[in-house]
C-alpha positions as semicolon CSV with decimal commas, in nm:
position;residue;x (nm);y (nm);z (nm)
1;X;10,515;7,247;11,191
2;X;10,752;6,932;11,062
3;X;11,090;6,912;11,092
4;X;11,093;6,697;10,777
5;X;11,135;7,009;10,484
6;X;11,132;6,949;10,135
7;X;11,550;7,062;9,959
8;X;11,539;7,398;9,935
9;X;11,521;7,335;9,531
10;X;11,156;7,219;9,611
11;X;11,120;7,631;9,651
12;X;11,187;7,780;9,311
13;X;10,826;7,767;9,206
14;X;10,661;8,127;9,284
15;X;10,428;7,970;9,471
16;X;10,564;7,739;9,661
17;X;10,844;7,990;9,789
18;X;10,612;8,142;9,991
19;X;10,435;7,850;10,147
20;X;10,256;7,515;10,054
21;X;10,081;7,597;9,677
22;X;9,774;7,435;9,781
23;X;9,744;7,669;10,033
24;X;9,821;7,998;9,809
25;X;9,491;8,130;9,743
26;X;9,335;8,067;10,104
27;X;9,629;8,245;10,249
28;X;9,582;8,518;10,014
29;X;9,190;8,579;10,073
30;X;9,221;8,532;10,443
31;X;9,506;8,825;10,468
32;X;9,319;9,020;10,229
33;X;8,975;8,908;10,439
34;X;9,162;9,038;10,761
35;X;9,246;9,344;10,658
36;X;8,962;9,448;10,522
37;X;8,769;9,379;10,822
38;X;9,047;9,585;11,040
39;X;8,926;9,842;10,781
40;X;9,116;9,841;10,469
41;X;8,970;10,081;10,237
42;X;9,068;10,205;9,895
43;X;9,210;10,477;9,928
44;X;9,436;10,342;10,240
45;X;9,823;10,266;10,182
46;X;9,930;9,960;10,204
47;X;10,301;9,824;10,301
48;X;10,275;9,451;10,191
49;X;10,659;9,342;10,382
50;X;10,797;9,030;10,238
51;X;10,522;9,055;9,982
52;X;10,664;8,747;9,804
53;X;10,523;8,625;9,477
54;X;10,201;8,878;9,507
55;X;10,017;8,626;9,689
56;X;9,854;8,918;9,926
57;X;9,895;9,165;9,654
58;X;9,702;8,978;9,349
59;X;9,386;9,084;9,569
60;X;9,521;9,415;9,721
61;X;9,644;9,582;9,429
62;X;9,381;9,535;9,152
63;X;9,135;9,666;9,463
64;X;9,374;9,979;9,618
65;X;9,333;10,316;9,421
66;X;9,665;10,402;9,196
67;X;10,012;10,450;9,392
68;X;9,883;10,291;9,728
69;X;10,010;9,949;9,743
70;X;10,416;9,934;9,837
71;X;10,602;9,618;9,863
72;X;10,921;9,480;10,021
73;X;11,066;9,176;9,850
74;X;11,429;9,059;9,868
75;X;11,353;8,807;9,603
76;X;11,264;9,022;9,390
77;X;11,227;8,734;9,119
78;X;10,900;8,651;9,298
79;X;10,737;8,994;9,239
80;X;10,814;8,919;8,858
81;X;10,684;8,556;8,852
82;X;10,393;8,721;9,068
83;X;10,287;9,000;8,777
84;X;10,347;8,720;8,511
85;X;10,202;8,423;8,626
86;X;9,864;8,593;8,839
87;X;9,840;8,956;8,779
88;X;9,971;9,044;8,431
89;X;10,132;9,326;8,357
90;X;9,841;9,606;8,284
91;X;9,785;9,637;8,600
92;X;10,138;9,784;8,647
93;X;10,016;10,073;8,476
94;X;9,678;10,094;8,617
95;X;9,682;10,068;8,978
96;X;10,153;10,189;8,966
97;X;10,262;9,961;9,294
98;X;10,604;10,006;9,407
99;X;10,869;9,758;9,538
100;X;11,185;9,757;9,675
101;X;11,440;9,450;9,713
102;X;11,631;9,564;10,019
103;X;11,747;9,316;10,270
104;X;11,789;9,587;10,570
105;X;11,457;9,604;10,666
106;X;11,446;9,970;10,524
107;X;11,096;10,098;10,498
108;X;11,140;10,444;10,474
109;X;11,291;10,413;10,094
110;X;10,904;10,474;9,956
111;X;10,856;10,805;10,113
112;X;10,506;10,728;10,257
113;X;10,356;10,652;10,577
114;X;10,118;10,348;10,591
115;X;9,803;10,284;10,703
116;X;9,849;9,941;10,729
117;X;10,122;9,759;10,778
118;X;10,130;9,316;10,694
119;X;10,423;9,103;10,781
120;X;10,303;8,764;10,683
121;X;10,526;8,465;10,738
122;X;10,831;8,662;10,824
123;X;10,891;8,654;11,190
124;X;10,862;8,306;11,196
125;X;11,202;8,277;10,977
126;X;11,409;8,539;11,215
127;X;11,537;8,599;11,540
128;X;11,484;8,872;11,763
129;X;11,719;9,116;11,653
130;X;11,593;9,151;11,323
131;X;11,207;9,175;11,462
132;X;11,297;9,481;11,699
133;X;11,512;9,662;11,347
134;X;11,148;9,600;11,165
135;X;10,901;9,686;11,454
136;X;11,116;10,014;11,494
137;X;11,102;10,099;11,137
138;X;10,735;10,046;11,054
139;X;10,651;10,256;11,384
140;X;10,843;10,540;11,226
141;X;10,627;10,517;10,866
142;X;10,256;10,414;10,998
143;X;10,042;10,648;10,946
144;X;9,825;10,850;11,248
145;X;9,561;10,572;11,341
146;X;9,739;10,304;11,134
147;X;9,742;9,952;11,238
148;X;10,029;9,656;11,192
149;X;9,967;9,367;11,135
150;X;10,239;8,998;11,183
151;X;10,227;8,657;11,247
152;X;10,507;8,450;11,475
153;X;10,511;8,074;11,544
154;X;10,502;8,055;11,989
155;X;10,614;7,780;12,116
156;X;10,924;7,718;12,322
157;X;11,235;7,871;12,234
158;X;11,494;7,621;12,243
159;X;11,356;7,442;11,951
160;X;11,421;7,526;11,552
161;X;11,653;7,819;11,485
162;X;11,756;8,000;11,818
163;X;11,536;8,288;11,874
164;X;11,874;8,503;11,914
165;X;11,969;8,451;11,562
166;X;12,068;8,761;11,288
167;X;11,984;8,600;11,049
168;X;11,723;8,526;10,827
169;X;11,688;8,073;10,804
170;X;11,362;8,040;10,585
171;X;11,301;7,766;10,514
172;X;11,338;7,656;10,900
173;X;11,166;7,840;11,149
174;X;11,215;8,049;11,474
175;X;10,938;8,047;11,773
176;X;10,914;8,318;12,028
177;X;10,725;8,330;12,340
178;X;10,412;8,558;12,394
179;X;10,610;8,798;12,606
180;X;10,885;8,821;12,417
181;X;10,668;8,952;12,141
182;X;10,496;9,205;12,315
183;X;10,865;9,314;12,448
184;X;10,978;9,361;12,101
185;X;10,683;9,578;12,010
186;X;10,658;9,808;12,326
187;X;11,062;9,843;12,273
188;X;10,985;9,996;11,935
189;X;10,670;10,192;12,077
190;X;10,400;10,001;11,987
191;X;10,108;9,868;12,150
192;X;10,005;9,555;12,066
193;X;9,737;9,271;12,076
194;X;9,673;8,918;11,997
195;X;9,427;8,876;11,700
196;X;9,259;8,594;11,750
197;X;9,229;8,546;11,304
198;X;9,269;8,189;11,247
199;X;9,607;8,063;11,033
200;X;9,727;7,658;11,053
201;X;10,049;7,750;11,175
202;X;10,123;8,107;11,304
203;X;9,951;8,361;11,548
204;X;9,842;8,695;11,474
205;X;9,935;8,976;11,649
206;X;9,808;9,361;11,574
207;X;9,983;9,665;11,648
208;X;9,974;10,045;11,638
209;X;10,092;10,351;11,785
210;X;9,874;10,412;12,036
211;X;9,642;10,178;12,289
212;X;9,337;10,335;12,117
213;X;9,463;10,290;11,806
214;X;9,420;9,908;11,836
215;X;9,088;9,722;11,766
216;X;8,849;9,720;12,040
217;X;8,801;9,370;12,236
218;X;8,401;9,337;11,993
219;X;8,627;9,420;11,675
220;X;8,851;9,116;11,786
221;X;8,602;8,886;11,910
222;X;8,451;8,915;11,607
223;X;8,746;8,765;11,418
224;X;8,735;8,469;11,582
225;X;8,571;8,296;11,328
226;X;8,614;7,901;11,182
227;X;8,892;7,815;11,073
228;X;8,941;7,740;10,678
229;X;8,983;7,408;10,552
230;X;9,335;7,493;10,436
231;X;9,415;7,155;10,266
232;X;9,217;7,083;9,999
């Protein structure tokens, strides 16, 4: 990560809100890549949390059956920009996703439980505080068996935004150390893994109800694949 960050005015494209536009495909097939090797079928539900401009969803909606995709988007400008400018608006009416613009972290408002869960690029912009209000709230809607899946940026936490912060600071960043992490998610009842899926900045980390629950040690070996070239 640089320190040196474009104005925040550099942001208002739909794509470049939620990361470098270059990069907006890649990201999108390698979250839809991972989880559709965690198992993402179908007929699964899907909570897609900070699901931006659609850059996940463009993939996981057209492919979920009808009324199984959910997102959360405060923005909810993106979500527009997302239907107009890379889905199109048919598909509202074929595959009926559902969205909600709340900035509380509120989950239950779709009146589902999920079998997976993705937070992409959202820890890393948050302290602690608001992690352990999310982590408790998507325990309480994941589905028997379901899996969660987040990214944070580790490193030391005296540097960028202080880890103890309320509030959310995109564009800077927050980093958290390992244990701190797996803190938050056994606070909220969770167990929880590293997933060894490569990204350029952030680490993956999988989650579910139960020890069982998570992917076996083979499942997550196998993910440890090359990483994309992620600049063209």
């Amino acid at each position: 990560m640089t320190d040196a960050r474009p104005p925040l005015s550099a942001y208002s494209h739909h794509r470049a809100f939620v990361g470098q536009p270059a990069r907006y495909d890649l990201a999108a097939g390698s979250q839809f890549a991972l989880l559709f090797l965690l198992g993402l079928r179908e007929h699964h539900r899907l909570l897609d949390f900070g699901c931006g401009s659609l850059r996940l969803g463009r993939l996981a909606i057209p492919y979920l059956m009808p009324d199984r995709y959910c997102g959360i988007e405060p923005e909810m400008r993106l979500v527009e920009e997302g239907f107009k400018h890379e889905l199109g608006d048919d598909i509202r009416l074929l595959k009926r996703p559902r969205f909600d613009a709340n900035r509380d972290y509120r989950v239950e408002v779709f009146e589902e439980t999920f079998d997976f869960i993705i937070a992409q690029s959202v820890f890393s912009h948050t302290g602690q505080a608001p992690v352990a209000k999310a982590l408790a709230a998507f325990a309480d809607v994941l589905a028997p068996g379901g899996i969660i899946l987040a990214n944070w940026l580790l490193g030391y936490e005296d540097t960028g935004a202080n880890v103890e912060t309320t509030d959310w600071v995109y564009p800077e960043c927050v980093s958290f150390m390992p244990d701190r992490i797996v803190r938050l998610a056994q606070e909220a009842g969770l167990a929880i893994s590293a997933c060894p899926w490569p990204h350029p900045e952030l680490n993956w980390f999988v989650m579910a109800k139960r020890t069982e629950d998570l992917p076996s040690r083979d499942q997550l070996n196998a993910l440890r694949v090359a990483p994309p070239a992620w600049q063209r």
